[in-house]
FIKOLZA-1660 file (N, C-alpha, C; in steps of 0.1 Angstrom, whole numbers, plus 5000, padded with zeros to 4 digits):
% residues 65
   i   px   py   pz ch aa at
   1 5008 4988 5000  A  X  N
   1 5000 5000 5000  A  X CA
   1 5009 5012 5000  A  X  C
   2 5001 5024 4993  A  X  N
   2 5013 5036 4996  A  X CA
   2 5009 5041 5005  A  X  C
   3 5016 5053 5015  A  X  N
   3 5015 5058 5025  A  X CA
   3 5022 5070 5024  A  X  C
   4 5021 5082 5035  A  X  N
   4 5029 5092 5035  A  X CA
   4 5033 5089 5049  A  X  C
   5 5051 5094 5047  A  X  N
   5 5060 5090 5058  A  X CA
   5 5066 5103 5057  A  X  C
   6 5061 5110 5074  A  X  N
   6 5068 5124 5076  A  X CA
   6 5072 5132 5057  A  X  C
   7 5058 5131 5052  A  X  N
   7 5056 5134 5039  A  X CA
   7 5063 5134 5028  A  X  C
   8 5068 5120 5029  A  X  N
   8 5073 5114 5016  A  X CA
   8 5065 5103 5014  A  X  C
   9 5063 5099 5002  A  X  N
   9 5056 5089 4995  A  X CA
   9 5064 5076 4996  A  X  C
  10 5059 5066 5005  A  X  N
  10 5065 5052 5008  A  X CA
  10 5058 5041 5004  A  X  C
  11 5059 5031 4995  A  X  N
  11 5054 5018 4996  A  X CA
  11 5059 5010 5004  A  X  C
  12 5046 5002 5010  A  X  N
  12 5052 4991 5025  A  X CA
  12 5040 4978 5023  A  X  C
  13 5044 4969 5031  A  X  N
  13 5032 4959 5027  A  X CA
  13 5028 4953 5042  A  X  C
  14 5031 4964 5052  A  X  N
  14 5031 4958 5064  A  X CA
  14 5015 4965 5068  A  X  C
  15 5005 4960 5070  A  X  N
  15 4990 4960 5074  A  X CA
  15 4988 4971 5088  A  X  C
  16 4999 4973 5098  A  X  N
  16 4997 4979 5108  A  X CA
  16 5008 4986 5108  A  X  C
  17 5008 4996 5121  A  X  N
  17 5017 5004 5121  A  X CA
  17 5033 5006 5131  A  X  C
  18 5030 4991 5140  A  X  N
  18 5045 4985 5143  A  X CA
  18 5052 4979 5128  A  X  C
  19 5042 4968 5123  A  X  N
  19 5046 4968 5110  A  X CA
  19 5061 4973 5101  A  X  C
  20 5045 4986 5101  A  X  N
  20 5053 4997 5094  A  X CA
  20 5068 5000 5095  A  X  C
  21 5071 5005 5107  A  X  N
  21 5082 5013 5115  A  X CA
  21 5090 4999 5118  A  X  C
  22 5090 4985 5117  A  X  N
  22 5099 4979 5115  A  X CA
  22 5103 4982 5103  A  X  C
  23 5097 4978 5089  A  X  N
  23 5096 4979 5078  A  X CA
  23 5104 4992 5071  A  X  C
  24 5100 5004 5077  A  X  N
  24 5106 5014 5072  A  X CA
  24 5121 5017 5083  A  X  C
  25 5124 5004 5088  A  X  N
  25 5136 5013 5098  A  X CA
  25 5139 5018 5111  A  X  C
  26 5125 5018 5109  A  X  N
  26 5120 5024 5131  A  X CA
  26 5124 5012 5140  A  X  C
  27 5125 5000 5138  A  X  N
  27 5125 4991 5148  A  X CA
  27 5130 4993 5164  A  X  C
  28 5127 4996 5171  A  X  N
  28 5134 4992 5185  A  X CA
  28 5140 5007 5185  A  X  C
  29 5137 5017 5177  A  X  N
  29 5141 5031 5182  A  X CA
  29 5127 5033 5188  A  X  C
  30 5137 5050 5198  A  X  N
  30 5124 5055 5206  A  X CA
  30 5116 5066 5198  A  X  C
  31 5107 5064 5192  A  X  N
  31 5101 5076 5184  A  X CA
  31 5087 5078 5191  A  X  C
  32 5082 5088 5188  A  X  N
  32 5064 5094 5189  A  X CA
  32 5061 5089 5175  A  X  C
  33 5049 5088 5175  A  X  N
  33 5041 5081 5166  A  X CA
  33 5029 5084 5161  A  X  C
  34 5021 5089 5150  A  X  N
  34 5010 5097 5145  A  X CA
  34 5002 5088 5133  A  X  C
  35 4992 5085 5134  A  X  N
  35 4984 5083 5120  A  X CA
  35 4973 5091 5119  A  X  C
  36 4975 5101 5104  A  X  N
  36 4966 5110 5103  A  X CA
  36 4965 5118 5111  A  X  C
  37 4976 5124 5120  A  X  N
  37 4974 5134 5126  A  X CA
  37 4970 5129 5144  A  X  C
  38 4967 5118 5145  A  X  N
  38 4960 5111 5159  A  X CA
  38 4972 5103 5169  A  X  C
  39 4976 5106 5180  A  X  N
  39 4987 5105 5181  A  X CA
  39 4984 5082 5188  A  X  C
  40 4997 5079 5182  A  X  N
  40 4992 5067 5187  A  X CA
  40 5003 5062 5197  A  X  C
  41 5001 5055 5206  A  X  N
  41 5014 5057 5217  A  X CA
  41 5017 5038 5213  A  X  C
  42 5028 5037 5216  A  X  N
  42 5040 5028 5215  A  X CA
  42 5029 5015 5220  A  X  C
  43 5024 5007 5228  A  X  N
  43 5016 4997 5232  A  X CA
  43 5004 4997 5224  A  X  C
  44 5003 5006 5214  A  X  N
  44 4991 5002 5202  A  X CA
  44 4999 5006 5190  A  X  C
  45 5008 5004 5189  A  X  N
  45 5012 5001 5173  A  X CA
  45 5009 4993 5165  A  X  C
  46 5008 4978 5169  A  X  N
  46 5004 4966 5164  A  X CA
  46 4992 4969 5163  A  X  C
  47 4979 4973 5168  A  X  N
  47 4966 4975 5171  A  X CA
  47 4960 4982 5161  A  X  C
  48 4972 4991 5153  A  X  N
  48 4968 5005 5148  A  X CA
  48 4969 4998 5130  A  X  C
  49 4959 5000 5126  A  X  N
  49 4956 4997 5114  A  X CA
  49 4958 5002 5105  A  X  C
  50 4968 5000 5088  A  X  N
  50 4969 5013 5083  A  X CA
  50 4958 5011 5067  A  X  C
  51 4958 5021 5065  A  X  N
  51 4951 5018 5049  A  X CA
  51 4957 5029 5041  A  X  C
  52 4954 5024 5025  A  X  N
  52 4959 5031 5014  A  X CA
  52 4959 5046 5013  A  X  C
  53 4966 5056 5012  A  X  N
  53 4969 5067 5017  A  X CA
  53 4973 5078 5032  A  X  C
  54 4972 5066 5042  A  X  N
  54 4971 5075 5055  A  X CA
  54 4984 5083 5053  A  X  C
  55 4984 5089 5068  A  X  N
  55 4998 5097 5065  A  X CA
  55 5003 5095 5084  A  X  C
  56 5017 5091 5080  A  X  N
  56 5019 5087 5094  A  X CA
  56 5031 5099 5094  A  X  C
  57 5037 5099 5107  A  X  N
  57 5043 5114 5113  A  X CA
  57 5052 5103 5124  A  X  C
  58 5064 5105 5122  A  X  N
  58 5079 5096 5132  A  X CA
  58 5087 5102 5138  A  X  C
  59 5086 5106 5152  A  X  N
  59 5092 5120 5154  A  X CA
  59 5100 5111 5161  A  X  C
  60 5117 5119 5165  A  X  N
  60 5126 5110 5173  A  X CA
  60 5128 5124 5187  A  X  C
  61 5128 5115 5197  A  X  N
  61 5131 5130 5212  A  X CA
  61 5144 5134 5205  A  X  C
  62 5145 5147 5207  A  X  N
  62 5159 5155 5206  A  X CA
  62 5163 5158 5219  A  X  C
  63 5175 5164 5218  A  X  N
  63 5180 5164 5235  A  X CA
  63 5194 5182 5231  A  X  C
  64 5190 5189 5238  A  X  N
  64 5197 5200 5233  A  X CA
  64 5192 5210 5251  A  X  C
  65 5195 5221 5244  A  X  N
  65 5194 5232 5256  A  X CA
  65 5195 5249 5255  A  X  C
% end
């Protein structure tokens, strides 16, 4: 399915949105997590369903001052 990733155009064939963020490279990092704008927290990734066009958002904590 295509998708938008932090608004780039991504093909993936992973059905959910841990899936996903294996798939695109996220694995086992600590990121925030968005579909469509709706924020989805880390214990519902697997849960979180994607379909053809969503738009997901992968933010990583920054650490500065």
């Amino acid at each position: 399915m295509r998708i938008l990733v932090n608004g780039a155009s991504r093909e993936i064939g992973a059905a959910d949105l841990g899936g996903a963020l294996e798939e695109l490279g996220y694995g086992g990092a600590v990121v925030a997590t968005a579909i469509n704008g709706e924020f989805v927290p880390a214990a519902e990734r697997q849960a979180a369903r994607l379909a053809d066009g969503d738009r997901i958002e992968v933010l990583a904590p920054m650490q500065g001052g």
